[in-house]
C-alpha positions in Angstrom: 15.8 2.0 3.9 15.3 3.8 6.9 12.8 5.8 8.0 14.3 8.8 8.3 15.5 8.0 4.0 11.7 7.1 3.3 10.9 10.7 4.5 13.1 12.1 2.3 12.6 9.9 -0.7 11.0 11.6 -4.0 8.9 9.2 -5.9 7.9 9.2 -9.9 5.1 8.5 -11.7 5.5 5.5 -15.2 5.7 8.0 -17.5 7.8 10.5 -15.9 10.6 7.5 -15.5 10.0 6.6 -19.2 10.0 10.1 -20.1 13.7 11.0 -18.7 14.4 7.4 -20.0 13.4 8.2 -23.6 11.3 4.8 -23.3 7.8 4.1 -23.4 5.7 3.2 -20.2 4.7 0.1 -22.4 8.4 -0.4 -22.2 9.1 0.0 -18.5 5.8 -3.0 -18.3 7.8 -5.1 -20.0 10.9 -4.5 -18.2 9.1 -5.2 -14.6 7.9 -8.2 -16.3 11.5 -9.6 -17.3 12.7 -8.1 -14.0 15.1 -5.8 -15.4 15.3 -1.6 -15.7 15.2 0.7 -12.8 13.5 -0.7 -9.4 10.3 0.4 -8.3 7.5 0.0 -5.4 3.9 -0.9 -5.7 2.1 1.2 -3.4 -1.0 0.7 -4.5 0.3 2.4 -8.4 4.0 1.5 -9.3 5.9 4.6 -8.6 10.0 4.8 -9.0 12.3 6.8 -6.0 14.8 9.3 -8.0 17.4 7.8 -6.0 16.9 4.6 -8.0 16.3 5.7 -11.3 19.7 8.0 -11.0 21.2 4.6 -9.9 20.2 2.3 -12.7 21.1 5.1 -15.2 24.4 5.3 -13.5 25.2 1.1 -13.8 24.0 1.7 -17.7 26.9 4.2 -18.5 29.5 2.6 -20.8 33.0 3.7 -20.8 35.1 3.7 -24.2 38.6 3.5 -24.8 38.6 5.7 -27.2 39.0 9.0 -24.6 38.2 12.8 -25.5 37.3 13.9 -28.9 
C-alpha cells in the first residue's frame, strides 16, 4: 500500500466489522485465529480498512444458476 492509499484509507473498529457482517466480535477472534474472514492490521487494537472488508464480502458472493425471480 502506498502512502499516498494509507492516507486515504478508512479503518473500523471489531464490532463495527462484525456489525455489517451480522457476526459476533467473538466470531471475527476466531476467524483471525484460523486465519480466515476479512484482513486486518494490529496497530496497537486490531482495526479492519473498508477497502478490505468490501473485498472479502465481495470474494463471499455466490452466483446461482437459477437467474432472476
Amino acid at each position: 500500500m502506498s502512502e499516498s492509499e494509507l492516507e486515504k484509507t478508512t479503518f473500523m473498529k471489531e464490532h463495527e466489522v462484525a456489525e455489517k457482517l451480522g457476526v459476533s466480535t467473538g466470531t471475527l477472534r476466531n476467524w483471525r485465529s484460523q486465519g480466515v474472514g476479512p484482513a486486518f492490521h494490529k496497530m496497537p487494537s486490531i482495526r479492519y480498512s473498508v477497502k478490505d472488508v468490501i473485498e472479502y464480502i465481495e470474494k463471499t458472493r455466490v452466483e446461482t444458476a437459477g437467474g432472476s425471480i
